[in-house]
C-alpha positions in Angstrom: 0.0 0.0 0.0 2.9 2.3 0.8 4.5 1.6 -2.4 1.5 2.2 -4.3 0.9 5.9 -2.6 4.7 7.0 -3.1 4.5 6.3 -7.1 0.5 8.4 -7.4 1.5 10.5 -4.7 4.4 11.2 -3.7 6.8 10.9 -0.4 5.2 13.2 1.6 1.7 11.5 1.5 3.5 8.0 1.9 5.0 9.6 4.9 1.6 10.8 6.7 0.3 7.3 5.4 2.8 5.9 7.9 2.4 8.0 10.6 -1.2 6.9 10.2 -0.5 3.6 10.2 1.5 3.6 13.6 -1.1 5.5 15.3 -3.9 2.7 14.9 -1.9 0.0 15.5 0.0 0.9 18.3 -1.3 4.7 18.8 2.3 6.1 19.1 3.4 9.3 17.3 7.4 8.7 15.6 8.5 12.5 15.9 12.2 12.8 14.3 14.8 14.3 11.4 13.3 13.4 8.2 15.1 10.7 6.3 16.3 12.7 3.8 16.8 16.5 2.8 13.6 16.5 0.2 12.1 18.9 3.0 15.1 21.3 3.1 13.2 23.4 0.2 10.4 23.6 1.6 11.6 24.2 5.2 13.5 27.5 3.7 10.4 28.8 2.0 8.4 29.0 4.3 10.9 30.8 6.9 10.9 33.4 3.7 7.2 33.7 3.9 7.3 34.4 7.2 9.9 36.3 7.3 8.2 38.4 4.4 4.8 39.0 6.4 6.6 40.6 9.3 8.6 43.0 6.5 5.4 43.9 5.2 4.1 44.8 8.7 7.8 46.8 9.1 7.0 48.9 5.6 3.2 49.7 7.2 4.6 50.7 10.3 6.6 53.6 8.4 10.1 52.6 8.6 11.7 54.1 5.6 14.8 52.0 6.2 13.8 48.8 4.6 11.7 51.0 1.8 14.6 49.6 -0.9 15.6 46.7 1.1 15.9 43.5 -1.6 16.9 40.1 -0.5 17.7 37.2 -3.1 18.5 33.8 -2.0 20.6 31.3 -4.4 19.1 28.3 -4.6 21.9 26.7 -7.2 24.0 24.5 -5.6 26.8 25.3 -8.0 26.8 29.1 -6.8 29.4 30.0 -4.1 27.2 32.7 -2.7 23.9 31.5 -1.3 22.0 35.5 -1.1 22.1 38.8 -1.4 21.1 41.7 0.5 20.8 45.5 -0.7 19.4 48.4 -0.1 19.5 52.1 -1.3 19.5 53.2 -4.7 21.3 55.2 -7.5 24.8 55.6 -6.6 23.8 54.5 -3.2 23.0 51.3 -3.1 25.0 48.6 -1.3 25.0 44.9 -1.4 25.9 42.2 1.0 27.0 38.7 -0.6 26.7 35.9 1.9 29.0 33.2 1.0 28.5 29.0 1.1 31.1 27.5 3.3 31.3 24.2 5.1 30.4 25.8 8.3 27.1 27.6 7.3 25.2 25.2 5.5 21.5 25.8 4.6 20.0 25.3 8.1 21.6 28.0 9.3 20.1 30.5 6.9 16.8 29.0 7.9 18.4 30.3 11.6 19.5 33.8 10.3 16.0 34.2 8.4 14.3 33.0 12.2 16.4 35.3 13.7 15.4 38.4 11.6 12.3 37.3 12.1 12.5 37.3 16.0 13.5 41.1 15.5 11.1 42.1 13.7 8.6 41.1 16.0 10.6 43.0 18.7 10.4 45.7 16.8 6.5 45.8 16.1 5.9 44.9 19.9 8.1 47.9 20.8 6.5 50.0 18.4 3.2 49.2 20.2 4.5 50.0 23.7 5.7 53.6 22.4 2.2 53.9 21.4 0.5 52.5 24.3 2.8 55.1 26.1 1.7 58.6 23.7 -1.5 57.2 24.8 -0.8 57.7 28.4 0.9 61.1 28.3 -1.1 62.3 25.3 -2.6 65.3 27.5 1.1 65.8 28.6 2.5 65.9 25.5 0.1 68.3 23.8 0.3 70.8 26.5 4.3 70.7 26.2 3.7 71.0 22.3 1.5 74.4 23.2 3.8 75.6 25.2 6.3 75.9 22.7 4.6 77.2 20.5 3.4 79.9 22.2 7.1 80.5 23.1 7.7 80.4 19.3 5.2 82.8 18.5 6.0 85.5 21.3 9.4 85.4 19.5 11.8 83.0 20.8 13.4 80.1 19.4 12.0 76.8 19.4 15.4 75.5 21.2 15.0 78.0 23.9 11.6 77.1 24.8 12.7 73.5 25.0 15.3 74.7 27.5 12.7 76.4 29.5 10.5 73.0 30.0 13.9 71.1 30.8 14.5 74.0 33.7 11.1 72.9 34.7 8.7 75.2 33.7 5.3 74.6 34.0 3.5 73.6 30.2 0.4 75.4 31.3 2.0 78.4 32.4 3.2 80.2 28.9 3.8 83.7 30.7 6.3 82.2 33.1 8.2 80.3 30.5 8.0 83.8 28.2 9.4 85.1 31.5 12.2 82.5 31.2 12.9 82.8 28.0 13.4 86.8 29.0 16.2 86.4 31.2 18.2 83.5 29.4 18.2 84.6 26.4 21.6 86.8 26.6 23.4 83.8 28.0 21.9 81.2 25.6 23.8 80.2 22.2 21.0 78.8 20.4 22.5 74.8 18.6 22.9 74.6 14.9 19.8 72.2 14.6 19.4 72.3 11.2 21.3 69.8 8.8 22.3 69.7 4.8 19.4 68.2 2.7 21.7 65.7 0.4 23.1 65.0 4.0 20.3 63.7 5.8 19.3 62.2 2.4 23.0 59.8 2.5 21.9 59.4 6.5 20.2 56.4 5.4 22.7 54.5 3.4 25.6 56.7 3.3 26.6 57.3 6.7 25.3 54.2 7.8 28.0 52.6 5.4 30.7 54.7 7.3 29.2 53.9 10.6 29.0 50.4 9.8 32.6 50.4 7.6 31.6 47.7 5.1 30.9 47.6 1.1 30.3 44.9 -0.9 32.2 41.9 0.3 31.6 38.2 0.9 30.3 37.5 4.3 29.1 33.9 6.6 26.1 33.8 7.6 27.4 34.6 11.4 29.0 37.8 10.0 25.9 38.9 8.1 23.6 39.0 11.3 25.7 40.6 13.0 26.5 43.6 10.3 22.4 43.6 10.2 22.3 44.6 13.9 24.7 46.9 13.5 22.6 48.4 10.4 19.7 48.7 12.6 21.4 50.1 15.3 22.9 52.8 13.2 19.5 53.3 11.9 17.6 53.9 15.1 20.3 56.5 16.4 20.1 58.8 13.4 16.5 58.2 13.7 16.4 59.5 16.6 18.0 63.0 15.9 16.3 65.9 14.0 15.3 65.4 10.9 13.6 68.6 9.5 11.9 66.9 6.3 9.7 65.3 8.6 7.1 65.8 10.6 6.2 64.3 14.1 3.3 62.3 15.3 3.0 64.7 17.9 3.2 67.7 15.8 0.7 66.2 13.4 -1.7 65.3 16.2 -1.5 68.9 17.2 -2.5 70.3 14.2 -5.5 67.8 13.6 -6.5 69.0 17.3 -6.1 72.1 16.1 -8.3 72.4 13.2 -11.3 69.9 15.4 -11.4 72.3 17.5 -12.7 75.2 14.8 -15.9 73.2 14.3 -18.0 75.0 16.9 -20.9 72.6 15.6 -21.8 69.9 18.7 -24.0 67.0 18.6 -25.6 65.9 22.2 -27.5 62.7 21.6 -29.7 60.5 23.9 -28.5 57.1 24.9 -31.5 56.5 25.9 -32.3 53.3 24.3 -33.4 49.8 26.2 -30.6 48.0 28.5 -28.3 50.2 26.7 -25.3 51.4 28.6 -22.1 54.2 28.5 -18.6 52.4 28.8 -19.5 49.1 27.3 -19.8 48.2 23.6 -23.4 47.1 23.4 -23.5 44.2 20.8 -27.0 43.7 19.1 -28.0 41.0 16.7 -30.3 41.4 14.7 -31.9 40.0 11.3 -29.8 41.0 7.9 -32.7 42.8 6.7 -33.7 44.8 9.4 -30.2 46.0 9.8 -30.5 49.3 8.4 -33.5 49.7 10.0 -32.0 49.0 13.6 -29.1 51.2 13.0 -31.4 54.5 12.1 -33.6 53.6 15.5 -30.4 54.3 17.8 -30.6 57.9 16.6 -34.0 58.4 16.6 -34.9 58.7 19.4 -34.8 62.8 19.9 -37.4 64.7 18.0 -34.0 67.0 16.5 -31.8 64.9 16.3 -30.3 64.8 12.8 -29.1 61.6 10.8 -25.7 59.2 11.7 -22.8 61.6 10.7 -20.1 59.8 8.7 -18.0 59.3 11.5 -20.0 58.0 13.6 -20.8 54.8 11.9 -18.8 52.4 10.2 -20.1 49.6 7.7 -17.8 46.5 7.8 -17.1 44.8 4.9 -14.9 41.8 3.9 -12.0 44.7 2.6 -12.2 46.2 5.9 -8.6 47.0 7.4 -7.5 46.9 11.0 -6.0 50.4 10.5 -9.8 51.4 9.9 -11.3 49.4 12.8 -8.4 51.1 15.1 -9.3 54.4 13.9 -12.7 54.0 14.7 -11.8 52.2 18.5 -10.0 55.6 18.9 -12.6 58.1 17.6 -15.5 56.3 19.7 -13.8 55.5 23.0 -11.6 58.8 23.3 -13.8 61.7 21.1 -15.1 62.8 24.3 -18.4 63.8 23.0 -21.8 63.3 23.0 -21.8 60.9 19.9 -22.9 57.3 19.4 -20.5 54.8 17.2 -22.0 52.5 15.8 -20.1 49.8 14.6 -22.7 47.6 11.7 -22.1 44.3 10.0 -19.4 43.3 12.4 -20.0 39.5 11.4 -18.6 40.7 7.3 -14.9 41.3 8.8 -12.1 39.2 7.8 -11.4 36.5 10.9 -7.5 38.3 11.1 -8.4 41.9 11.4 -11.8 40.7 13.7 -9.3 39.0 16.0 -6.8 41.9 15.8 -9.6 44.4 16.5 -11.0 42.8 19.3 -7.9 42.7 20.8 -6.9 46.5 20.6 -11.4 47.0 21.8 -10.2 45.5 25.2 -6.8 47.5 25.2 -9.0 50.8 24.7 -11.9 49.8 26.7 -9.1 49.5 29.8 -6.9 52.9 28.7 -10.9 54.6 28.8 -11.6 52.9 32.1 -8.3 54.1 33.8 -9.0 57.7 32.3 -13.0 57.7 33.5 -13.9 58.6 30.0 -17.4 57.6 29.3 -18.2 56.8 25.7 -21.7 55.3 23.7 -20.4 51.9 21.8 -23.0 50.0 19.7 -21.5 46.5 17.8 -24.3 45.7 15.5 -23.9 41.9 13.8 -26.4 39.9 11.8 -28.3 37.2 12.9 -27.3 34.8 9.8 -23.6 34.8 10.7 -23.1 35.3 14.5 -21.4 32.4 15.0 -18.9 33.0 12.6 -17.4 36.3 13.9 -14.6 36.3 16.4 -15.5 39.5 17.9 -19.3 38.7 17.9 -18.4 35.5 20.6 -15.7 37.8 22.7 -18.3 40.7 22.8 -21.4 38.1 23.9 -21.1 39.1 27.8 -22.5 42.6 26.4 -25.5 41.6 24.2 -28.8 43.6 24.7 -32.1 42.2 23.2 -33.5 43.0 19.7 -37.1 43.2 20.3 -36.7 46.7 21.8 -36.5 48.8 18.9 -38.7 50.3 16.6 -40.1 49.2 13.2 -39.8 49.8 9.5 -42.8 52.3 10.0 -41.4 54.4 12.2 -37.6 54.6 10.6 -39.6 56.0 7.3 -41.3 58.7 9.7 -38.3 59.3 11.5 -35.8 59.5 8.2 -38.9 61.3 6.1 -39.0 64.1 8.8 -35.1 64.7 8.3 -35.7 65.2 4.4 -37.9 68.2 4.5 -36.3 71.4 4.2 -37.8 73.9 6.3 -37.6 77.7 4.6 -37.2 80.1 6.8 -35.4 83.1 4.8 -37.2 84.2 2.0 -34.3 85.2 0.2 -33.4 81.7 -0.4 -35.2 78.9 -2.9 -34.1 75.6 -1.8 -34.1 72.8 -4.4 -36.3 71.0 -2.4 -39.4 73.6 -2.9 -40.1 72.2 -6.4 -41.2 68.5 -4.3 -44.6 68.3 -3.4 -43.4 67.1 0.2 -40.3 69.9 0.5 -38.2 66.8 0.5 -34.5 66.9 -0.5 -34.6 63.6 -1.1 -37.0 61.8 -3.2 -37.0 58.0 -4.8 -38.4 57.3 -8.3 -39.0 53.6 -9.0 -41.5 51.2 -10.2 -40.7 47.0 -11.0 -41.1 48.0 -15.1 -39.8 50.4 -17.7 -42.2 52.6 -19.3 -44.2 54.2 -16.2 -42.9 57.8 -16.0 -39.8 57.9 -14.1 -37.8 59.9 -16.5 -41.1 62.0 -17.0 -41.2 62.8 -13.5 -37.4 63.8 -12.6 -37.3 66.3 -16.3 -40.6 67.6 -14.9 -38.8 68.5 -11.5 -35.6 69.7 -13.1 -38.1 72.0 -15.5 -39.5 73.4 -12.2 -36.6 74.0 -10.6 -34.8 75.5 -13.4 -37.7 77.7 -13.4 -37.5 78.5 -9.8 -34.2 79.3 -9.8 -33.2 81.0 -13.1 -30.1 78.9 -13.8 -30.1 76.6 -16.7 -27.7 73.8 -15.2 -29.0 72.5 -12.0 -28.9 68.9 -12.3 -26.0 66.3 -12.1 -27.4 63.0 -13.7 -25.3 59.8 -12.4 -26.1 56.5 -14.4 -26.2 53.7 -12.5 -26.2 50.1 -14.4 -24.7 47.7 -11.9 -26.1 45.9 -8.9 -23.0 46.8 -7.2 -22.7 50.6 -6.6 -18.4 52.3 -6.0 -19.1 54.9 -3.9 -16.1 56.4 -5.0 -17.3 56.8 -7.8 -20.1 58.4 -7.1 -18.6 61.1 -5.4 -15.6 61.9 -8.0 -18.9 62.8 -9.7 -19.9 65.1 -7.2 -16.9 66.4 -6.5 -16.4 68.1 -9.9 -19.6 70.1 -9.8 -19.1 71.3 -6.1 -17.9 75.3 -5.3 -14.2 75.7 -5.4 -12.4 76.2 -2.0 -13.2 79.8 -0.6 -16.0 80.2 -3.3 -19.3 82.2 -2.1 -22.4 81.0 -3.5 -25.4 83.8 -4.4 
């Protein structure tokens, strides 16, 4: 029989074949080195793959070091050099041959590929503890970032005012570090910050060839890890200095504060919906159909209370990244304001970035609990495909019942009501006075062709032409497919928008 599976098969099945075998007759398990090398290949590939999805997760991160980074492994026996490694480009771009001797045979690159591995990890485990850490002395941070610049704006330099918070100045007194700033500035010598742009260019490759003082030369496999450490050492010290072509997390979080803080417009909804509770993610299942339907009945519930804004709800689908489910985790747990998230079709998210983002919910849920910041989570997932969703099962202990919402019949009335345009200034036609409801939103359809939907919308674009004087009021979108790209859509709308700064009359 075991004959007769190696020649259809192959070794590998006759292998598990006899594995089987043992098992039922005796029910022990052989566990050893394979008979032969046959394995070797595959044993080196897939320490490549792996080591390929942790590079991809380095190049997501933003680590610009690895942006050129090529590695190609030799598999010809024949070849005295068994890979090489480069990085850079143009004139500088360097390569690192590692050489086949009788002391580094293949299992050890399967060990140097492990070991780069290992780093990696390190590195993205790291990288989440820095942020964990910004997390925790985000409200420090951004008050040391004001202070500075309102030191840089009263006048002084940017140095100085970093000199005045290392004195210990209080951040969230500005007049005593100005005051400071006053009576050190004769005996200050501001630091030449600011470096050559083809310098810091060559920082990445360049100097980090001098630092590291090798060019292209045959190395072992020994010697090439430990030149790679060195690289990434290197690497994270210049890193670490001023670069001015770049700009900070914190300085970017500052500006996007910033600007947030301009929209004087705030939304206070009620919360006031059955067993519903601030601080937990509520999780509701519900059928597919009535989805929708369920979704529109969480914000309905306040006579003025207008529609879901676009960042308070996001629809999950199967393309759904973890980048977007941790941007949302952020924006509902730590907004601070009087919104509800809503979270729909959890049970459509790929099983990876469901896992991932229940994780980094329970990470937040506890950085929220420690800071006493209440927020209003909803987790919305269909009925049809409960079981299948990772985050569904770990969010269970939260689940509220579905019978206590509204109907179809009163999500009409409720979205209906936030159609009509109400004119109050007579100066100003809205579109909407040509419908017979005021609506500035109106559906056309019927099951057939032929009953008057084209004669109804050029009777309303008459009327409105009419109303206002203009002869182009209408942007006509053709929609053929079942499946609609939003984008799309708006690249549409986009092009017949106001330009920036434009005033309407």
């Amino acid at each position: 029989m075991a004959k007769l599976v190696q020649q259809s098969q192959g070794s590998v099945e006759m292998i598990y074949l006899a594995q089987a075998e043992a098992i039922n007759v005796s029910g022990i398990y052989h566990i050893g080195v394979l008979p032969s090398k046959s394995e070797q290949q595959q044993l080196i590939l897939d320490s490549v793959v792996r080591l390929c999805k942790i590079y991809i997760k380095l190049l997501s991160s933003g680590c610009v070091l690895f942006s050129k980074f090529h590695v190609m492994f030799m598999c010809d026996a024949r070849s005295a050099t068994c890979a090489n490694i480069s990085f850079g480009e143009a004139e500088n771009k360097h390569t690192i041959r590692v050489k086949v001797d009788d002391e580094n045979q293949d299992e050890d690159l399967v060990e140097a590929m492990i070991d780069a591995r290992i780093e990696l990890e390190q590195i993205g485990d790291e990288t989440d503890e820095e942020q964990e850490d910004y997390e925790m002395e985000e409200s420090s941070s951004v008050a040391r970032a004001m202070f500075i610049l309102e030191v840089v704006e009263a006048g002084y330099p940017e140095a100085l005012a970093k000199a005045a918070l290392n004195d210990g100045c209080n951040p969230a007194m500005v007049d005593e570090g100005i005051w400071w700033c006053l009576e050190h500035e004769t005996d200050y010598i501001e630091e030449e910050l600011s470096t050559n742009k083809d310098e810091e260019k060559s920082f990445l490759v360049g100097n980090l060839q001098d630092k590291c003082h090798w060019q292209i030369i045959d190395n072992s496999v020994d010697t090439l890890i430990a030149k790679l450490k060195t690289l990434w050492t290197t690497f994270n010290t210049y890193m670490s200095s001023s670069v001015s072509d770049y700009l900070s997390v914190e300085h970017l979080a500052l500006i996007l504060r910033k600007l947030a803080d301009k929209d004087n417009h705030t939304i206070d909804r009620s919360f006031e919906i059955c067993q519903c509770k601030e601080g937990v993610p509520n999780l509701i299942i519900c059928p597919q159909s009535e989805m929708y339907n369920t979704v529109l009945s969480i914000y309905s519930k306040e006579d003025d209370s207008p529609l879901p804004l676009s960042d308070e709800v996001l629809l999950c689908t199967p393309c759904t990244t973890i980048d977007m489910l941790e941007i949302f985790w952020r924006r509902a747990l730590f907004s601070n304001v009087n919104k509800i998230h809503c979270l729909v079709n959890v049970d459509l998210l790929d099983y990876e970035v469901s896992d991932k983002g229940e994780k980094a919910l329970e990470r937040h849920m506890q950085a929220a609990y420690n800071r006493d910041m209440p927020y209003r989570l909803v987790v919305i997932c269909s009925t049809e495909n409960e079981y299948k969703s990772r985050m569904v099962a770990a969010l269970d202990k939260y689940r509220i019942p579905y019978s206590a919402f509204d109907g179809e019949a009163y999500v009409k009335e409720y979205v209906s009501k936030r159609f009509i345009v109400e004119n109050k200034d007579s100066r100003v036609h809205p579109a909407s006075s040509v419908d017979f409801n005021r609506s500035s939103v109106r559906v056309v359809k019927s099951w057939r062709a032929g009953v008057g939907k084209s004669l109804f919308k050029r009777n309303m674009v008459a009327a409105l032409q009419k109303d206002q004087g203009i002869e182009e009021c209408v942007v006509s979108i053709p929609l053929y497919d079942r499946n609609i790209v939003v984008d799309e859509v708006i690249d549409v709308l986009l092009a017949h928008t106001n330009p920036l700064m434009s005033k309407t009359t």
